[in-house]
N, C-alpha and C positions, 0 to 999 in steps of 0.2 A: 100285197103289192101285185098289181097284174102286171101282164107281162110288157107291155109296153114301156110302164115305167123299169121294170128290170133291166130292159134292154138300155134305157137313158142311162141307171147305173153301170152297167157294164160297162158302157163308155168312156165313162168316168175314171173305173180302174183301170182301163187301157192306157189312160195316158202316163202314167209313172211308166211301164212297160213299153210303152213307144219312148220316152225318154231315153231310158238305159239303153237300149238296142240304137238308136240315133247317139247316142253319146261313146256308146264302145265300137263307134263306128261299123256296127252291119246294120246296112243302109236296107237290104233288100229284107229281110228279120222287119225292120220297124217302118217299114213299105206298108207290109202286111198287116202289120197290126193298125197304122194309120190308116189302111183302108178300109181294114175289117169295123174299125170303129165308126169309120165315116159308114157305113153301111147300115151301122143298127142305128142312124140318124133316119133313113129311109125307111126303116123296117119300122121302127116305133111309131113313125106319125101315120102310115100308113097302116098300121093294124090299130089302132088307138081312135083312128076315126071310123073305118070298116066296122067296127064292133063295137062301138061306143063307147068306147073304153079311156074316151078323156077326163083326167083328174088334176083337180088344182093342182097336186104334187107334178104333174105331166108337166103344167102349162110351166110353169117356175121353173123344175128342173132340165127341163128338154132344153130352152135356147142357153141358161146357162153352160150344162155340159158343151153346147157347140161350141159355146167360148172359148170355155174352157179347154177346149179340144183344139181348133186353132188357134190361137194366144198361145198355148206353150209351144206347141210346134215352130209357130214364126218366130218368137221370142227365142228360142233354142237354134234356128237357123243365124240369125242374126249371132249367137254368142258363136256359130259352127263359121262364122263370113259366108254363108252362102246367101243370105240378105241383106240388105241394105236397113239401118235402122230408121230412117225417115221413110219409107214403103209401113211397114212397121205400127209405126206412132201415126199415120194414117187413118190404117184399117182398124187401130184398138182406138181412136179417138170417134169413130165413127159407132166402134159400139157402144163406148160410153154413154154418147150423144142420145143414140137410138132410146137405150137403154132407160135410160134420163127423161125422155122423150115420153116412153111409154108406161113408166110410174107419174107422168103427170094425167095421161090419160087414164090410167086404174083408177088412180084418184078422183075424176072426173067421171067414175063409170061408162069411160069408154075402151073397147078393146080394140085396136088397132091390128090387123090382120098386116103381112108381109104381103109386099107387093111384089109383081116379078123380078122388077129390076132387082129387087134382094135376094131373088133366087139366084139368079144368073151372077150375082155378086160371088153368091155362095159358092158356084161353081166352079168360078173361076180360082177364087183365092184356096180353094181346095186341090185343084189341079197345078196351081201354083206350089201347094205344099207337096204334093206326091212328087210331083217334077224334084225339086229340089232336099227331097228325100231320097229320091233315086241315085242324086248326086250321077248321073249315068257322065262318062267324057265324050270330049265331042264337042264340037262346032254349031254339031245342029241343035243336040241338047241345050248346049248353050245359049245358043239363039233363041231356042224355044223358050227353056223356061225362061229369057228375060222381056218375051213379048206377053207371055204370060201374065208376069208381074206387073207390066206397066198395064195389060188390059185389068185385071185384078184393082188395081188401083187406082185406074179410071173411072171403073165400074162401083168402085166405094165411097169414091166421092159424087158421083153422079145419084147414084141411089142413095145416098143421104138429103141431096138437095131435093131429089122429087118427092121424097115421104115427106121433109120436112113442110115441102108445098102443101101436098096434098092434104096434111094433115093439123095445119097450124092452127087450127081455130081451135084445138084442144088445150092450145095454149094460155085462152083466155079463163079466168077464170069461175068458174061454176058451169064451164061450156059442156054441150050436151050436143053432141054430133050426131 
């Protein structure tokens, strides 16, 4: 296993350990691990292309883990009230979607790259989670992370609708983009 993928698994273990820390209530403990994890997201696709070091195990397990990594987090906020469950049912119905989307294109022998708009998705609803990891009091925090959220979930339905444009003739079948 090269490291790239070790790093997707390390991710992975991280989230029972941001769980517990998020759940016994120290927020700033599973801050850290939530960011430490969001990190080796950067780290792995970044070293894994630098060095050619991409494997089918990478491609499958890399966007999983993100899921995986945000899904519990928000799912865990939601059971903590610090989110709203329709924000929520959103952003996992959009990965579903996606998801859905891009085993009809494998299928199809087509690989569908991430667009930016999914980056800046990613960013947001990331920053969405740390904010509301930090649980920090405050007016401004409060402000903050709920414009956060509502840009996070602007941004996830906007960047479903434009891949879904951009990318629909994969829908047909035997299509060959």
């Amino acid at each position: 296993m090269n490291l790239p993928n070790k790093l997707t698994m390390c991710r992975i273990f991280m989230i029972p350990l941001y769980l517990v820390f998020l759940y016994l209530g120290w927020n700033i403990p599973a801050l850290i691990v939530f960011v430490a994890a969001s990190l080796t997201d950067l780290a792995d696709g970044k070293i894994a292309r630098s060095r050619g070091l991409i494997t089918n195990f990478g491609k499958f397990m890399d966007p999983l883990a993100d899921k995986l990594l945000t899904c519990s987090a928000m799912i865990a906020m939601v059971d903590l009230g610090r989110l709203e469950g329709w924000a929520v049912i959103i952003i996992i119905a959009r990965e579903f979607t996606i998801s859905g989307f891009r085993l009809v294109a494998a299928s199809n022998n087509v690989v569908i790259a991430a667009n930016y708009w999914g980056k800046w998705k990613t960013v947001f609803q990331m920053a969405m989670i740390i904010l509301l990891t930090a649980a920090i009091p405050g007016i401004f925090f409060g402000v903050l992370s709920q414009i956060v959220k509502y840009i996070a979930v602007i941004l996830t339905v906007l960047s479903l609708v434009i891949y879904l444009k951009q990318n629909w003739s994969v829908m047909k079948e035997g299509s060959t983009k």
